[in-house]
N, C-alpha and C positions, 0 to 999 in steps of 0.2 A: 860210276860217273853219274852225277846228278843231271836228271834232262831235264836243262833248263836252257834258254837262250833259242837258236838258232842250230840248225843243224846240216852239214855237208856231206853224203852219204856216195861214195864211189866204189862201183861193182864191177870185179872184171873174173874172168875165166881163168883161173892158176893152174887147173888141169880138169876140164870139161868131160872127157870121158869118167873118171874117177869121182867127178862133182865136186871138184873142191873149186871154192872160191877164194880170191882176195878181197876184204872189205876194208876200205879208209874212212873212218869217221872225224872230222872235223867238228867238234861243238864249239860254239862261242863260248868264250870265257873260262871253259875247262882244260881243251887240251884235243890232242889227235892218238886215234884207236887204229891199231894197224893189227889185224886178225885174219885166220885163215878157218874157214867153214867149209869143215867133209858135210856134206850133206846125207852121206851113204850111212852117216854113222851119230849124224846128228851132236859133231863135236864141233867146237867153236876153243879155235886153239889165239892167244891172243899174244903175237908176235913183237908186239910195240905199243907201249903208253905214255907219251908223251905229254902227263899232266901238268900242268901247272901250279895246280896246287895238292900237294902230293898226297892230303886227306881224302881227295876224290878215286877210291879206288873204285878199281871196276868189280863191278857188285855181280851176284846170278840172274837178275834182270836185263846187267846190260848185256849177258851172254843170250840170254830168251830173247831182247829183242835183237841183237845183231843176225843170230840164227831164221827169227821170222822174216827179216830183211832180205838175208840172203835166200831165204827160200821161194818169199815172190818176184824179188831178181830172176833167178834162174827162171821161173815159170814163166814170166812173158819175154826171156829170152828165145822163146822158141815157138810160133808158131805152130812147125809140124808136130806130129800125132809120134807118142811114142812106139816105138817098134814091137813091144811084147802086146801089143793091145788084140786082146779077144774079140774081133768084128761080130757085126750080126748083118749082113746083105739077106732083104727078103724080095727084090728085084720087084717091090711093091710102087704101081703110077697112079694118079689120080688126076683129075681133073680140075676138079674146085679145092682151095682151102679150106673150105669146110669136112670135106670128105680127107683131106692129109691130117686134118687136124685130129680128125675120130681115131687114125688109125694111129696116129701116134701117140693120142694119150689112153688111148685102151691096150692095146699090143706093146709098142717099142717102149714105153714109159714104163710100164711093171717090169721089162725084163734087164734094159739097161741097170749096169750097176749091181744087180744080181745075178745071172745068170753069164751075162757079157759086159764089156766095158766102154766097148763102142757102138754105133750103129751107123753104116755105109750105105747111101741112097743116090738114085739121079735124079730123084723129085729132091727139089729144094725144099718145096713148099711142108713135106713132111720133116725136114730135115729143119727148117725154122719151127714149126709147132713144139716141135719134138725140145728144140733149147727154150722156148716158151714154157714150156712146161716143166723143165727141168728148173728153169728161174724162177717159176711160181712155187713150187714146192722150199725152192732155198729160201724165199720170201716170208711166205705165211707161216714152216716148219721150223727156222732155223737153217744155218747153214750144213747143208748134208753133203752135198759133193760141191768139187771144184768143176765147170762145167766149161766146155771148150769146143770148137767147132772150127771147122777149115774148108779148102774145097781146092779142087786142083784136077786141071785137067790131064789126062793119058792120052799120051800120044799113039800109044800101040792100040787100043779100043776103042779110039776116039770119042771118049765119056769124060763130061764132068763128073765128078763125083762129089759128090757132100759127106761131113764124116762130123759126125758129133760123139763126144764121148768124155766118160766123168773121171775123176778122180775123190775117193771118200778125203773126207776133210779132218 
């Protein structure tokens, strides 16, 4: 399908445990894309093509981009932290920003991503440095991780908790 015109892009959950998605693409002028994305498997199965003009076949682009579509779908579908994630809690407090910021771009920052995937704190203020710096490196280096951050409070320890953690790109 040639991307051209206007486009109408609808994501929805076909079986969320398994990760598969339903995507409907609507383009102007060409026709409607009705496809199912395992994301487990990284296949882009395409259920319905509805073209208009029946030269516009669906190309290995339009599977690359339906697949990147659904893949940032599903990722800001969810707020929380995946459940296999390797925490690092170092029960580390500070007082100033300045002194959160040292410890999280000298310590949490080299080991995030290598060693572990998250890093769990009740200072915020190390917990913003810490995505500060995670955003400066995807900046000036290229994109390295996908970088994400949440907070939520326990009712049973009664702690905020800050949780930042990456995913490679």
């Amino acid at each position: 399908m040639p991307s051209m015109g206007w486009s109408i892009v609808k994501y929805h959950w076909g079986d969320e445990q398994n990760k598969v998605i339903h995507v409907t693409e609507t383009l102007k002028g060409v026709g409607t894309l009705t496809a199912h994305v395992n994301l487990a498997d990284d296949v882009v199965e395409i259920i319905k093509a509805d073209l208009i003009e029946p030269s516009n076949a669906v190309t290995s682009d339009d599977r690359a981009r339906i697949l990147k579509g659904a893949r940032d779908w599903a990722r800001r579908q969810s707020p929380r932290y995946p459940k296999d994630i390797r925490w690092h809690e170092d029960g580390m407090k500070f007082e100033t920003h300045r002194e959160s910021w040292e410890w999280a771009s000298s310590v949490v920052y080299n080991e995030i991503g290598n060693i572990y995937e998250g890093y769990r704190t009740e200072d915020e203020k190390i917990a913003c440095s810490l995505v500060y710096e995670l955003t400066r490196l995807n900046t000036f280096h290229g994109p390295t991780f996908y970088v994400f951050a949440h907070n939520e409070y326990n009712q049973t320890d009664q702690k905020r908790w800050y949780m930042v953690w990456v995913e490679r790109v």
